[in-house]
N, C-alpha and C positions, 0 to 999 in steps of 0.2 A: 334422548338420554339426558338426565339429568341430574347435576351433583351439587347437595347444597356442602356448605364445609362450615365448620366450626374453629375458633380461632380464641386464646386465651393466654394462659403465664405462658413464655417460653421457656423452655432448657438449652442451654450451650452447655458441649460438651464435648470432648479431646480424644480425636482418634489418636491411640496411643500404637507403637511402632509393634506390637505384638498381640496378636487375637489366636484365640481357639477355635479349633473346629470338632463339630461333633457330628458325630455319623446317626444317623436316625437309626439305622439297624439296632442297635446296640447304646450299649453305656462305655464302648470305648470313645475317650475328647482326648486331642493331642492339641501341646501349643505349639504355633505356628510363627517361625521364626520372619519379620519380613526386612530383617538388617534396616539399611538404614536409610530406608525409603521415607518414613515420617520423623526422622530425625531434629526437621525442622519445626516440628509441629512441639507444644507447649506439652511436656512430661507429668504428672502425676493429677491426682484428684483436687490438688488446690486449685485445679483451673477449673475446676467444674464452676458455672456461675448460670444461678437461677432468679430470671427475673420476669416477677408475676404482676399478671394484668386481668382483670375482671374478664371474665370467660364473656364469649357472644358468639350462641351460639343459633346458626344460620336456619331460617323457616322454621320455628321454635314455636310459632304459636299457628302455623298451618299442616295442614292434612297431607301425607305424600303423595304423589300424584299418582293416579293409575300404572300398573304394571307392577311387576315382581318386584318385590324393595331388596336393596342389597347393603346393612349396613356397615359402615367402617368403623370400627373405637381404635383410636390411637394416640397416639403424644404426636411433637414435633415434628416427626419425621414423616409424618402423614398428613399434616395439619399447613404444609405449604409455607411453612417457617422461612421467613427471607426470602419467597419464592415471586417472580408475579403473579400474579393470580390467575389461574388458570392454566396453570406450566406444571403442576405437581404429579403425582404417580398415579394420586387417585381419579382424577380429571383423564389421565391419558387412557385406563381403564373402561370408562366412562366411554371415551369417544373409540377405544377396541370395540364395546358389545355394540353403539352404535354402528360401526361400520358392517358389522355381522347381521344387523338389522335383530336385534335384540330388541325386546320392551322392556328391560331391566330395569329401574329407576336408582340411583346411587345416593345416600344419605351419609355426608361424610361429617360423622360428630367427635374427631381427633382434636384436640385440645394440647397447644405444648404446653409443656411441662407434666404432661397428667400421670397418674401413678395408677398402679391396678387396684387402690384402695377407690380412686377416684371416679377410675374407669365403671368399678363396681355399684359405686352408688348412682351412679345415671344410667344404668343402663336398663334396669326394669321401666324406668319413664320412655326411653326409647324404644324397647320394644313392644311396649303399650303403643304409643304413636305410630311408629314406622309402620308393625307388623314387617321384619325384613324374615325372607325366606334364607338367606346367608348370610351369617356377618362375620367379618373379618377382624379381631383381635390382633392389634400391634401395641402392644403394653406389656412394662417389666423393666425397662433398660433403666428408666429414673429410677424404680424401686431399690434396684441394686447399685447406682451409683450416689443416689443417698445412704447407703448401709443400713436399707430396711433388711427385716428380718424374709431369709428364703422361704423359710415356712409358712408366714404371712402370706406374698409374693401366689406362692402356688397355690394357697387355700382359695385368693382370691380370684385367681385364673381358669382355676377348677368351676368356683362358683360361679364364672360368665359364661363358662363353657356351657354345665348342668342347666344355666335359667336359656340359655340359646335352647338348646335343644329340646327342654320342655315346653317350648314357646312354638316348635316348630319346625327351625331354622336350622340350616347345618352351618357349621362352622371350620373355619379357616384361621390358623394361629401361625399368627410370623414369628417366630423366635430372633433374639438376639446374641448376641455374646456381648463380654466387657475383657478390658485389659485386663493383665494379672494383676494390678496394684494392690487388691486384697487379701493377694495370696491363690498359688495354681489352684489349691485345694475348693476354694470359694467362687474363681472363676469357674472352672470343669462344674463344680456342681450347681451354678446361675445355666449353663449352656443345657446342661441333661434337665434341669427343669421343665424343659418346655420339649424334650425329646418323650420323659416321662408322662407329662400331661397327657400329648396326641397318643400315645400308648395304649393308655389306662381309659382313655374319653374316648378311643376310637375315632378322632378326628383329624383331618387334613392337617399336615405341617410346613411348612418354610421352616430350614431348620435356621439359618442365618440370612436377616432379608437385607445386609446389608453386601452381599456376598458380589463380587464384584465390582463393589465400589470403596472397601474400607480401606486398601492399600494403594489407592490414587491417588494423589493430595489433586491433584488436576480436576478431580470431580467435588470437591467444596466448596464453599465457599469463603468471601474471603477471611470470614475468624478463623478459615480452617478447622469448623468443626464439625456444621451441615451438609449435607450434599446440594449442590448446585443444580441448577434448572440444567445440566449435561448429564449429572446423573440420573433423573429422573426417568429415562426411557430403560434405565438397566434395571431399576428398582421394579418402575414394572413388570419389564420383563420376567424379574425374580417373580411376582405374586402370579403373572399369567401362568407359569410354568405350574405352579405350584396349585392351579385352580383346575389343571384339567381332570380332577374326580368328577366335578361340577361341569363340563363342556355342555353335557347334553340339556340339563338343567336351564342352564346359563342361554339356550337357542330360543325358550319359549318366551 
């Protein structure tokens, strides 16, 4: 198994003391009280700080190697941000379908800072190259904490979903949530975005992939705003859970 990774601007950005949850059944989101566990952690959006670095992006001008391709698009949070290398969620994946004795191969082209406008314009290059038979979508969470537009946002998530599946390839959407700072009304409808999407696309959801880790400060690092090479076995965990439509798939 092997996972090449991409690596570009980062995003920092502030787990704030209140998150929503959304139920995939449904369009009911509730927020979710978690007192004063992040209390110490830095309050509103002026902590958001984005700082960009010319994208380099890994086996870029090579062929992938034999076996099923499995691609990742995602920002920061997949991309091994402040991580060692070789400690991230995607990497631990990676060495799960190796130990299954999988021929899967992992293309990991997650970019921090990246946005689904971003995500969108690379991603027909990618699936021209990779050819992956699954790829995994983690993109949205910058979109909405820059105050892009939701409708943008979705047209664009839709559009990775449709060129995945015309290409192929089934797909896998991690969904996010953001604090209320914009307002319940704006958060609830960022979270049903991507409950809507797997809906209406008929594909696989995470509906929160940071679920289990957002209300820990223990599991950060130390800006307190990424998760820590401790969180990264739960993060997995989340996407493993959330991959078994694909198990059988996932054996060849």
């Amino acid at each position: 198994m092997s996972c090449s990774i991409a690596k570009g601007p980062s995003l920092v950005w502030t787990v704030l003391p209140t998150w929503l949850t959304c139920k995939t059944g449904g369009d009911s989101c509730t927020i979710l009280n978690v007192k004063p566990l992040f209390k110490q952690f830095i309050v509103g959006l002026a902590s958001i700080l984005l700082v960009s670095s010319p994208p380099l992006l890994a086996q870029s001008n090579k062929a992938p190697q034999s076996g099923p391709q499995l691609l990742v698009l995602g920002d920061s949070l997949s991309a091994e941000y402040g991580l060692p290398r070789g400690t991230g969620w995607v990497t631990l994946l990676g060495n799960q379908l190796r130990k299954e004795g999988s021929s899967w191969q992992i293309t990991n082209a997650s970019i921090s800072g990246e946005t689904t406008a971003g995500g969108l314009s690379r991603l027909p290059d990618l699936l021209k190259r990779v050819k992956p038979r699954l790829v995994i979508i983690e993109l949205g969470a910058n979109d909405a904490l820059r105050g892009l537009s939701l409708t943008a946002s979705q047209k664009n998530l839709k559009e990775m979903i449709v060129m995945s599946k015309k290409s192929g390839a089934e797909v896998l959407l991690l969904g996010m949530q953001i604090p209320p700072n914009y307002g319940q009304e704006y958060t609830k409808q960022f979270a049903r975005l991507f409950v809507s999407l797997a809906q209406s696309e008929q594909i696989a959801l995470l509906p929160f992939f940071l679920e289990g880790v957002a209300t820990r400060p223990e599991l950060f690092q130390a800006d307190r705003i990424h998760p820590n090479e401790q969180a990264q076995p739960i993060l997995f965990g989340n996407v493993w859970k959330a991959m078994e439509p694909f198990k059988d798939m996932l054996k060849n």
